[in-house]
mmCIF file as gemmi writes it, N, C-alpha and C atoms, coordinates in Angstrom:
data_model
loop_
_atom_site.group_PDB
_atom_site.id
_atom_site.type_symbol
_atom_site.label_atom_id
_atom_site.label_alt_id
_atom_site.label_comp_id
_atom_site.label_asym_id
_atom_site.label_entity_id
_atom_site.label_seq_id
_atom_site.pdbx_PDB_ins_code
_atom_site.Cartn_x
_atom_site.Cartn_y
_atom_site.Cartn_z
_atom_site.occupancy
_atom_site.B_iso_or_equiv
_atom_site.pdbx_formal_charge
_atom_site.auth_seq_id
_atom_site.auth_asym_id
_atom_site.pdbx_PDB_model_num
ATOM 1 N N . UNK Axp A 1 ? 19.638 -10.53 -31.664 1 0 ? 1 A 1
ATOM 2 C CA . UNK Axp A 1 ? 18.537 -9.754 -32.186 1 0 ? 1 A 1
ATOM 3 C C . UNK Axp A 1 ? 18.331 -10.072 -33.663 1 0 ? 1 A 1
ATOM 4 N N . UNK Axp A 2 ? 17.266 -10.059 -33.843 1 0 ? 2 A 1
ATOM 5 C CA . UNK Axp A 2 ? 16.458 -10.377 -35.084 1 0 ? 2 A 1
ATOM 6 C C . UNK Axp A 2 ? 15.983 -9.362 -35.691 1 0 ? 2 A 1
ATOM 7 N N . UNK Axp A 3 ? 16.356 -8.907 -36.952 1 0 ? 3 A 1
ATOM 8 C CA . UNK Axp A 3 ? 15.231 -8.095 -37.637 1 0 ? 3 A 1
ATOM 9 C C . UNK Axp A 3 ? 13.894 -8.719 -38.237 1 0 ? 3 A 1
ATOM 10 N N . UNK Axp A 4 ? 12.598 -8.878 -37.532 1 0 ? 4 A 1
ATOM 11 C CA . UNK Axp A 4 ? 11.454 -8.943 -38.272 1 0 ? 4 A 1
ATOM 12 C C . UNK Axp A 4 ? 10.657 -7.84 -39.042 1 0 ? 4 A 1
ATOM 13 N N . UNK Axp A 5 ? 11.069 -6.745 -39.522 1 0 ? 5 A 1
ATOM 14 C CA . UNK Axp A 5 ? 10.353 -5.96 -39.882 1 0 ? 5 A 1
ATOM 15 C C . UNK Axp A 5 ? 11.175 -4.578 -39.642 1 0 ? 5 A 1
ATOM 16 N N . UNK Axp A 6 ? 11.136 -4.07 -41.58 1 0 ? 6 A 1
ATOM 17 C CA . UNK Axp A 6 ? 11.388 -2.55 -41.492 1 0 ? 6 A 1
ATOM 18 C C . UNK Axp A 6 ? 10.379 -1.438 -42.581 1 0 ? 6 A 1
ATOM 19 N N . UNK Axp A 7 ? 10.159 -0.145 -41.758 1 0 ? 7 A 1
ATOM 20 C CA . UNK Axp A 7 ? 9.464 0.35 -42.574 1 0 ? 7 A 1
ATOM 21 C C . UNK Axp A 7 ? 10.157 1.769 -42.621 1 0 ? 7 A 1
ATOM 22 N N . UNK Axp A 8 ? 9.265 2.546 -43.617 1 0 ? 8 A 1
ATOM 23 C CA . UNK Axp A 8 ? 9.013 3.58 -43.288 1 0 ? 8 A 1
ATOM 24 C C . UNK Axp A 8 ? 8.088 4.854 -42.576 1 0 ? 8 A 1
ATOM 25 N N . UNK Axp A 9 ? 8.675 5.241 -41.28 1 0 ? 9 A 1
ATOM 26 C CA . UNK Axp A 9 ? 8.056 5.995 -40.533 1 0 ? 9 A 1
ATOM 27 C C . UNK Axp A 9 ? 7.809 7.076 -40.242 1 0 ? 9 A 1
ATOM 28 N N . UNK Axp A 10 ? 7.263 7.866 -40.654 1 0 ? 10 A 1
ATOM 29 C CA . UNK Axp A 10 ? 6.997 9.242 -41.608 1 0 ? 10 A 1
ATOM 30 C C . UNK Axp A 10 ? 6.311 10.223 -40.559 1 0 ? 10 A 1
ATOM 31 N N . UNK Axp A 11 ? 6.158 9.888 -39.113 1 0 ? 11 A 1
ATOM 32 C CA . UNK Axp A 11 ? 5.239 10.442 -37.968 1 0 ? 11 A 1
ATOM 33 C C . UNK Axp A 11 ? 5.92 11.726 -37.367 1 0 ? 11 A 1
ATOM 34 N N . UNK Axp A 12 ? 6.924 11.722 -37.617 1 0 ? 12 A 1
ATOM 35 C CA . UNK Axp A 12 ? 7.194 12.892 -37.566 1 0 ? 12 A 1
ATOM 36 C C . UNK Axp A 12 ? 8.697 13.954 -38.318 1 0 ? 12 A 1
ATOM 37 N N . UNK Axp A 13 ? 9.088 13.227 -39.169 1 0 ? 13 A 1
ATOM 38 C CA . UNK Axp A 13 ? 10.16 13.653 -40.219 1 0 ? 13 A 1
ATOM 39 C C . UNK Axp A 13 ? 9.217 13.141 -41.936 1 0 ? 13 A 1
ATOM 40 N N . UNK Axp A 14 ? 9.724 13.689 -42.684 1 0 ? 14 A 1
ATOM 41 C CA . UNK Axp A 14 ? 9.251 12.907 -44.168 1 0 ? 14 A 1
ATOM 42 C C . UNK Axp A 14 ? 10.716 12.516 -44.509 1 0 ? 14 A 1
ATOM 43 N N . UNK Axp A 15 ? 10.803 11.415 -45.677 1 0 ? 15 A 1
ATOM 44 C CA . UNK Axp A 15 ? 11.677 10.877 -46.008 1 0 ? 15 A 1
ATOM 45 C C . UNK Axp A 15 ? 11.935 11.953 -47.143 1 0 ? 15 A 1
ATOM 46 N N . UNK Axp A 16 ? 13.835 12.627 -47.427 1 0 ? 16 A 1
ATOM 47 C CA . UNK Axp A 16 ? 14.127 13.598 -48.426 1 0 ? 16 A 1
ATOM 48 C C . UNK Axp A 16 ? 14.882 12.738 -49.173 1 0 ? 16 A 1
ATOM 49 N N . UNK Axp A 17 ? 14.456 11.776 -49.459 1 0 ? 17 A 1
ATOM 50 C CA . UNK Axp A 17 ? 14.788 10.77 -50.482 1 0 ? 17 A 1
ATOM 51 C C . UNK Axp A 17 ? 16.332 11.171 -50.701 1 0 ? 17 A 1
ATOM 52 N N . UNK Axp A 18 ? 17.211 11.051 -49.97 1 0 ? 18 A 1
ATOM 53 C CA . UNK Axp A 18 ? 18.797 11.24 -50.34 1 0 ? 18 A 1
ATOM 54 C C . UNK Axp A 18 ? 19.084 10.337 -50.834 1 0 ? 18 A 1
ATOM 55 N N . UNK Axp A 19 ? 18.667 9.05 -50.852 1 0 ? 19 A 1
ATOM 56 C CA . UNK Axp A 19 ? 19.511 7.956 -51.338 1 0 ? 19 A 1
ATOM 57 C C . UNK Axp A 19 ? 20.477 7.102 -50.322 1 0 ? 19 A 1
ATOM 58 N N . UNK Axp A 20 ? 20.91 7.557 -49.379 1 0 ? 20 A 1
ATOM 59 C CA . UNK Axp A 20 ? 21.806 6.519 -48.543 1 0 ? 20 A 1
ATOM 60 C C . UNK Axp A 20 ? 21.241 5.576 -48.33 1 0 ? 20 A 1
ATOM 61 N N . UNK Axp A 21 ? 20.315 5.011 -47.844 1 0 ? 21 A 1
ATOM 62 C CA . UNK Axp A 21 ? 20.018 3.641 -47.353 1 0 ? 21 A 1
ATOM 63 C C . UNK Axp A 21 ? 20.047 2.994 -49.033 1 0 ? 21 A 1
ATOM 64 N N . UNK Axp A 22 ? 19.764 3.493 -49.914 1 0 ? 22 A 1
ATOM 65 C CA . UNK Axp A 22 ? 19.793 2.157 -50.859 1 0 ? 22 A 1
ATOM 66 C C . UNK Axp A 22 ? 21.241 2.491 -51.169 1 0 ? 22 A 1
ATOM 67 N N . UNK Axp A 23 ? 22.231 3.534 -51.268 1 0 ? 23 A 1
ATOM 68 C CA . UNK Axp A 23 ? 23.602 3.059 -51.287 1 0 ? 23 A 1
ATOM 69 C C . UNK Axp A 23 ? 24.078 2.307 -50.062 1 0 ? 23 A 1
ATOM 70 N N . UNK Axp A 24 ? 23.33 2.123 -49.204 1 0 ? 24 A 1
ATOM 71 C CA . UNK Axp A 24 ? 24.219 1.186 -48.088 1 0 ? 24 A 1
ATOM 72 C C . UNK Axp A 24 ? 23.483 -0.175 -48.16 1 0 ? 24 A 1
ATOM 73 N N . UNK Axp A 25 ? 22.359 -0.147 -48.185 1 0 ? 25 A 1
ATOM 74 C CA . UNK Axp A 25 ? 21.442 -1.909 -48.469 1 0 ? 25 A 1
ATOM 75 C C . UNK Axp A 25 ? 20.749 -1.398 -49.329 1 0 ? 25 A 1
ATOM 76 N N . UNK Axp A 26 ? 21.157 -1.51 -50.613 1 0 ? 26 A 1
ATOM 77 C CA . UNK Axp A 26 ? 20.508 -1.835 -51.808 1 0 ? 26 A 1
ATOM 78 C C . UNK Axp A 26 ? 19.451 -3.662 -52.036 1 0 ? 26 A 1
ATOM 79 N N . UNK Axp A 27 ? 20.122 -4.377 -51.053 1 0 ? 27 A 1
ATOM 80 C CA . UNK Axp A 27 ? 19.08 -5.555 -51.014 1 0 ? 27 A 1
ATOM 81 C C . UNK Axp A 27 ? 18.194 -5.284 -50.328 1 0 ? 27 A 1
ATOM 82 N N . UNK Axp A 28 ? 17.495 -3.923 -49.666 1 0 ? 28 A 1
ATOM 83 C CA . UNK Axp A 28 ? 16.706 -3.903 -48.872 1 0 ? 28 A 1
ATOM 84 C C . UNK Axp A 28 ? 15.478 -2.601 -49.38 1 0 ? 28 A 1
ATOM 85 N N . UNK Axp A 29 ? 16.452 -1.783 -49.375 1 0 ? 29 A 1
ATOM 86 C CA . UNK Axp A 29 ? 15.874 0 -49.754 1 0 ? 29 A 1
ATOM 87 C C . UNK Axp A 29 ? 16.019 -0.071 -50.995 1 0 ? 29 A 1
ATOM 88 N N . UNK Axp A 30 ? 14.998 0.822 -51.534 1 0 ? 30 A 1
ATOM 89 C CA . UNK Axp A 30 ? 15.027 1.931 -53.154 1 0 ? 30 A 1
ATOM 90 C C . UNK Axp A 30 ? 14.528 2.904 -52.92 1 0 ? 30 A 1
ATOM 91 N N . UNK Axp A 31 ? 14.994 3.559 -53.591 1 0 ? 31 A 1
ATOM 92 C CA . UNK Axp A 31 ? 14.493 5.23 -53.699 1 0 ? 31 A 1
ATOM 93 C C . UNK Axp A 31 ? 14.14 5.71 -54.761 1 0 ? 31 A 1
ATOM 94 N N . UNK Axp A 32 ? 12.778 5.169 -55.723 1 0 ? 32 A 1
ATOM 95 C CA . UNK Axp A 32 ? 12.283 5.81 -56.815 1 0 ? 32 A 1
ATOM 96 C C . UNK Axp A 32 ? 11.777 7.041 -56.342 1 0 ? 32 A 1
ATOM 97 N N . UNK Axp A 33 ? 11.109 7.599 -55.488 1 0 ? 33 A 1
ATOM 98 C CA . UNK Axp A 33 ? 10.449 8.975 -55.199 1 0 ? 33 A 1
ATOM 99 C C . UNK Axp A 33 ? 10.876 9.018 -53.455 1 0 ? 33 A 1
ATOM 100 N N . UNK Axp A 34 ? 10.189 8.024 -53.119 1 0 ? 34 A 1
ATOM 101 C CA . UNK Axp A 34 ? 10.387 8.027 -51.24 1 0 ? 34 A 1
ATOM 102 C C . UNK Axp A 34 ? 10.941 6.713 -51.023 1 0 ? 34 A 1
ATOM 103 N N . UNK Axp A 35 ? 11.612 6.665 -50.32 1 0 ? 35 A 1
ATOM 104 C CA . UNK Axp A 35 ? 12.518 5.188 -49.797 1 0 ? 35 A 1
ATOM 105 C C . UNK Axp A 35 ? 11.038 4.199 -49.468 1 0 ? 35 A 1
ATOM 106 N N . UNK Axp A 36 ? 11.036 3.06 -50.353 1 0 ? 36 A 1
ATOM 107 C CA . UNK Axp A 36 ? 10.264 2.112 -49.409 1 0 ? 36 A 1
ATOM 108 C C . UNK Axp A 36 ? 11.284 0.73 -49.641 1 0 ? 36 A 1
ATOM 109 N N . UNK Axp A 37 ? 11.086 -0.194 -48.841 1 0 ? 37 A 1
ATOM 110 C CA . UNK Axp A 37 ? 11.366 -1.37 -48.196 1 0 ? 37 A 1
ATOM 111 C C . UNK Axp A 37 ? 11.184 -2.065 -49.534 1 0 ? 37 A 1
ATOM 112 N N . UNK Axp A 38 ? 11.858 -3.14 -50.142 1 0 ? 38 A 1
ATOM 113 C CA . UNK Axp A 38 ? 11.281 -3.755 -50.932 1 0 ? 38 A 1
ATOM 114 C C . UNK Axp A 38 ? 10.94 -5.181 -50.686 1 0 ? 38 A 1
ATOM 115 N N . UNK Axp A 39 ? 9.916 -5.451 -51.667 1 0 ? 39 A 1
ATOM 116 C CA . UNK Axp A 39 ? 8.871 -6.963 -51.083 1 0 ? 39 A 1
ATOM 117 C C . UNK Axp A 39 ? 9.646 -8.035 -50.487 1 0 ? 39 A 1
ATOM 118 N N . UNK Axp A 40 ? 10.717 -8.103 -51.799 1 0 ? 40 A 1
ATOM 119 C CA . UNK Axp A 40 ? 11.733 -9.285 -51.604 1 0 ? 40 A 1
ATOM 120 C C . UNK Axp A 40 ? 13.413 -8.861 -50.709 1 0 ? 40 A 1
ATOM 121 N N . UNK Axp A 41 ? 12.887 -7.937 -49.603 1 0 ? 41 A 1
ATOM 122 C CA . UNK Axp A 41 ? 13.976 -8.005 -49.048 1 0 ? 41 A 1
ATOM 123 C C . UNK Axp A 41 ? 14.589 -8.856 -48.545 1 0 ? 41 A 1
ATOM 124 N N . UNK Axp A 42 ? 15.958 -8.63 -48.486 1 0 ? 42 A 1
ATOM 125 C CA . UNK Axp A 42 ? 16.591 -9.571 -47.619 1 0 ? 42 A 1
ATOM 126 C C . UNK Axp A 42 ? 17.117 -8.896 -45.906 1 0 ? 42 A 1
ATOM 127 N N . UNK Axp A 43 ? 16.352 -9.232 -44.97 1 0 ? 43 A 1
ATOM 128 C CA . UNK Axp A 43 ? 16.305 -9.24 -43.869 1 0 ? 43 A 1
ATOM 129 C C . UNK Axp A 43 ? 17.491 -9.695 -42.688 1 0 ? 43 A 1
ATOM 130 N N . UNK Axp A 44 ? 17.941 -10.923 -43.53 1 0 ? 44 A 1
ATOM 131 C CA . UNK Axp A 44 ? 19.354 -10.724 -43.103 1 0 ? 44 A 1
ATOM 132 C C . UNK Axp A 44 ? 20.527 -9.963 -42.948 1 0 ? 44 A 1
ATOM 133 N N . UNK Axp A 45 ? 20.199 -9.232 -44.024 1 0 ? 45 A 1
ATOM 134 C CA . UNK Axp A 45 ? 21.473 -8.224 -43.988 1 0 ? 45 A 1
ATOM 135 C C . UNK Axp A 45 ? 21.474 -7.527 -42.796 1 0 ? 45 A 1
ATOM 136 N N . UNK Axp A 46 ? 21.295 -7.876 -41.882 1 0 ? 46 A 1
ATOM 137 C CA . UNK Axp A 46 ? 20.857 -7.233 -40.396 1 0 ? 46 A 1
ATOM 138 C C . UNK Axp A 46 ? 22.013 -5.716 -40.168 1 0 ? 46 A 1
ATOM 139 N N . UNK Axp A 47 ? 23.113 -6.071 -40.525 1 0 ? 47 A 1
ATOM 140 C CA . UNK Axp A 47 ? 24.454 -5.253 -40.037 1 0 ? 47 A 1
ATOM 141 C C . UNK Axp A 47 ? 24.153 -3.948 -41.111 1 0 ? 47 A 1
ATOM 142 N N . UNK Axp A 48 ? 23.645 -3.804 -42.36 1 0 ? 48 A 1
ATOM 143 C CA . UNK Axp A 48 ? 23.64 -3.061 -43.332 1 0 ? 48 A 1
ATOM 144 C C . UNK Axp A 48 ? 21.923 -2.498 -43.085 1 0 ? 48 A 1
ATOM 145 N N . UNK Axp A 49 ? 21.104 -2.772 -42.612 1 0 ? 49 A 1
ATOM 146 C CA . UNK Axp A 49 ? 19.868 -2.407 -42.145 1 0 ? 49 A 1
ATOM 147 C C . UNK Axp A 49 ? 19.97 -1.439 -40.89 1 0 ? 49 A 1
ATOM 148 N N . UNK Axp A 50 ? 20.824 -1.967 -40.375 1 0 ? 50 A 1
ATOM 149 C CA . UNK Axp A 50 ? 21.05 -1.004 -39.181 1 0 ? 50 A 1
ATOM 150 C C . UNK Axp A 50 ? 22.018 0.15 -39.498 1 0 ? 50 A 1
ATOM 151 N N . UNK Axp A 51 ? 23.277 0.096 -40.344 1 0 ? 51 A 1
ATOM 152 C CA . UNK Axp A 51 ? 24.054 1.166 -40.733 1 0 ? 51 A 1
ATOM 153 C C . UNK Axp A 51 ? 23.104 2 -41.614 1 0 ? 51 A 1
ATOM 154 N N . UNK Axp A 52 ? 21.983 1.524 -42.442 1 0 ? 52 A 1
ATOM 155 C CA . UNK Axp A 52 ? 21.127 2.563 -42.771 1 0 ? 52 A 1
ATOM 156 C C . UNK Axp A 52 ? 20.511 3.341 -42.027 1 0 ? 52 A 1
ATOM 157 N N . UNK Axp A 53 ? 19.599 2.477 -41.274 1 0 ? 53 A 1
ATOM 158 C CA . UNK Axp A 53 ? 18.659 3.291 -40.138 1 0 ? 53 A 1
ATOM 159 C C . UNK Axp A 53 ? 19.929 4.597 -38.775 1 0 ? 53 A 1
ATOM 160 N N . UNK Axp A 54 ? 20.612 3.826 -38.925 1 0 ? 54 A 1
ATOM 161 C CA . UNK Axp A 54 ? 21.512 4.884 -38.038 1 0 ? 54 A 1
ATOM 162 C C . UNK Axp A 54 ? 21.984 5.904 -39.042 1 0 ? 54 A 1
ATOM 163 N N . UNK Axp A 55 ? 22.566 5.939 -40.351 1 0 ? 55 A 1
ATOM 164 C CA . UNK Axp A 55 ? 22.801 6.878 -40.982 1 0 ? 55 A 1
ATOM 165 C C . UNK Axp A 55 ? 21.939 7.624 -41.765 1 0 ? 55 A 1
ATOM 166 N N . UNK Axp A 56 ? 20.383 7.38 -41.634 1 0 ? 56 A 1
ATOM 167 C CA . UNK Axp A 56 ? 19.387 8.559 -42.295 1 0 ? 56 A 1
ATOM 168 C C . UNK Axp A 56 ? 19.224 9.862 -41.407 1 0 ? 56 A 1
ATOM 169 N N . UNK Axp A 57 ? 19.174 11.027 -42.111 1 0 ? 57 A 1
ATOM 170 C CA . UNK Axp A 57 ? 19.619 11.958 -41.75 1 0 ? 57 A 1
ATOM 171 C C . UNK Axp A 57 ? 18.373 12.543 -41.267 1 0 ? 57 A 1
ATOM 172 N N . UNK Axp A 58 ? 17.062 12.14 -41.632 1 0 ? 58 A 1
ATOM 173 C CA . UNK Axp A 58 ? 15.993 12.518 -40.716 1 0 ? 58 A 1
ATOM 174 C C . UNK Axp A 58 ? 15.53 11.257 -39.994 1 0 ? 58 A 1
ATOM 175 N N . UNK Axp A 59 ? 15.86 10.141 -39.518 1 0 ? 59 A 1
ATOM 176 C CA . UNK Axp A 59 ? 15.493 9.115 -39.042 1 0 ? 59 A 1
ATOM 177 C C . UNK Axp A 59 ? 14.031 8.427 -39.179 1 0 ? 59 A 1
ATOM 178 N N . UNK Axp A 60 ? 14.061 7.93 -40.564 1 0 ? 60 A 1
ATOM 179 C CA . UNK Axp A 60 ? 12.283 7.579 -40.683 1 0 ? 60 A 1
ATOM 180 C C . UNK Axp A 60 ? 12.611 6.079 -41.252 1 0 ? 60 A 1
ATOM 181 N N . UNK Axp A 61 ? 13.636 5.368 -41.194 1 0 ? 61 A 1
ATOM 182 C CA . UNK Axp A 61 ? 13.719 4.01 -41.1 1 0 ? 61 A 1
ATOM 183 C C . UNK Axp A 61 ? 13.779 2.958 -39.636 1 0 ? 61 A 1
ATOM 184 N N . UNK Axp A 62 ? 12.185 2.292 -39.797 1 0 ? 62 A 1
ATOM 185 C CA . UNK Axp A 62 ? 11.722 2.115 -38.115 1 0 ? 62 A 1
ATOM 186 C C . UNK Axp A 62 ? 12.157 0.233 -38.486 1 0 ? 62 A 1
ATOM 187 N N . UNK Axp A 63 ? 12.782 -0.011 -37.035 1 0 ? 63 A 1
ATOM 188 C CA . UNK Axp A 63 ? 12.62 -1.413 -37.673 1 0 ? 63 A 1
ATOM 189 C C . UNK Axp A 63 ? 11.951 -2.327 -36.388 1 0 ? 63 A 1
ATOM 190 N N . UNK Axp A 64 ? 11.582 -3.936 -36.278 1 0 ? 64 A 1
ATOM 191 C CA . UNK Axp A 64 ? 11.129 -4.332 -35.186 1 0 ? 64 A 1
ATOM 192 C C . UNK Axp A 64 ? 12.146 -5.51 -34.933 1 0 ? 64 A 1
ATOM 193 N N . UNK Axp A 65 ? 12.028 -5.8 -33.923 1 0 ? 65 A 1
ATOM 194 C CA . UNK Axp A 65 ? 13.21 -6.922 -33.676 1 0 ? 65 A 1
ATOM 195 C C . UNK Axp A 65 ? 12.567 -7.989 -32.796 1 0 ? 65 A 1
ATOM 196 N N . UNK Axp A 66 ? 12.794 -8.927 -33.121 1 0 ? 66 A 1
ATOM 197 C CA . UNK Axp A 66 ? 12.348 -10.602 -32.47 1 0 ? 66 A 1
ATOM 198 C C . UNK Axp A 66 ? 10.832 -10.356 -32.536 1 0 ? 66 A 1
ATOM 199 N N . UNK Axp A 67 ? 10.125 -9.916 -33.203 1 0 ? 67 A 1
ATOM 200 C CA . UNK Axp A 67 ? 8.682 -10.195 -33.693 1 0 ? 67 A 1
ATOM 201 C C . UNK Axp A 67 ? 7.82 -9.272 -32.754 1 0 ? 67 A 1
ATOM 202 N N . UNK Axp A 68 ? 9.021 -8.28 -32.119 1 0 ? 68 A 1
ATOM 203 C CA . UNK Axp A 68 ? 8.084 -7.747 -30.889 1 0 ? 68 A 1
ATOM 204 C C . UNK Axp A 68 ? 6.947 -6.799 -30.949 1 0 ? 68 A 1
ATOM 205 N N . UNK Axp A 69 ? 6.546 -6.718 -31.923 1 0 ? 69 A 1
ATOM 206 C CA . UNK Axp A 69 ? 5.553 -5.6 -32.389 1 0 ? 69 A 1
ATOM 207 C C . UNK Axp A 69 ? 5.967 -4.349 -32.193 1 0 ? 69 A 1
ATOM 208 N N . UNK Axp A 70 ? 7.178 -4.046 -31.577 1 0 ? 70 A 1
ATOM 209 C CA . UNK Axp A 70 ? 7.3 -2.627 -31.314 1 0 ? 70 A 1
ATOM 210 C C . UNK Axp A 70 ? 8.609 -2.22 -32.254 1 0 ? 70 A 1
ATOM 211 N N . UNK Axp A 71 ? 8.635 -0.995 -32.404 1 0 ? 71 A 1
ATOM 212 C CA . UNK Axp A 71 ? 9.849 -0.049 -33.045 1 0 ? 71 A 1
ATOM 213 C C . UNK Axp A 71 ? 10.764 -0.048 -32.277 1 0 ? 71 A 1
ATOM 214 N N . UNK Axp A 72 ? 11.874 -0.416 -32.871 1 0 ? 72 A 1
ATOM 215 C CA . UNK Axp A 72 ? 13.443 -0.288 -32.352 1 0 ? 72 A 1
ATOM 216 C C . UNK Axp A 72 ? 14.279 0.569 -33.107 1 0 ? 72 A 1
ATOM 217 N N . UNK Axp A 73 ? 14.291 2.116 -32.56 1 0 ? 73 A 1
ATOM 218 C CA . UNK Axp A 73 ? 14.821 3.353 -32.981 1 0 ? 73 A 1
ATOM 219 C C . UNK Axp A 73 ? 15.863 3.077 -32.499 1 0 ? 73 A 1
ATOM 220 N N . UNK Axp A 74 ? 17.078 2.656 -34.056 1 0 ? 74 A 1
ATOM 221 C CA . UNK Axp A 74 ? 18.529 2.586 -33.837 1 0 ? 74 A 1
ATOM 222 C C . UNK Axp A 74 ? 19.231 4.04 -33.242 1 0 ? 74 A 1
ATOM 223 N N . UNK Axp A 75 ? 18.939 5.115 -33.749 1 0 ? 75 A 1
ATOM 224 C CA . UNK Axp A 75 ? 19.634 6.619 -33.618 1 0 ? 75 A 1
ATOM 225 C C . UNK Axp A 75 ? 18.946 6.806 -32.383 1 0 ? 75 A 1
């Protein structure tokens, strides 16, 4: 599995900006106000993308895998 794509998905939780995903992939997440993705992520970090998305505590980190257009809800 491939990560092509992570966002933030806000459809039905809001992001309470705790900060874990950029303490766990800081090459990926920041949290100036609301967690967004940054431009120059690194996408590889596949193993640390996923320990984020599984450890946000309202689950609004959506990611897609092998280009499939669809959301792959780790939690």
């Amino acid at each position: 599995m491939v990560i092509t794509k992570v966002w933030l998905d806000e459809t039905k939780e809001d992001c309470t900006m705790c900060g874990l995903c950029q303490a766990i992939c800081p090459e990926v997440f920041e949290v100036p106000e609301k967690m967004r993705v940054k431009t120059d992520a690194d996408l590889g970090k596949e193993d640390k993308i996923k320990e984020a998305a599984d450890s946000c505590p309202v689950n609004v980190i959506a990611l897609e895998l092998n280009s499939s257009g669809k959301r792959d809800n780790p939690s």
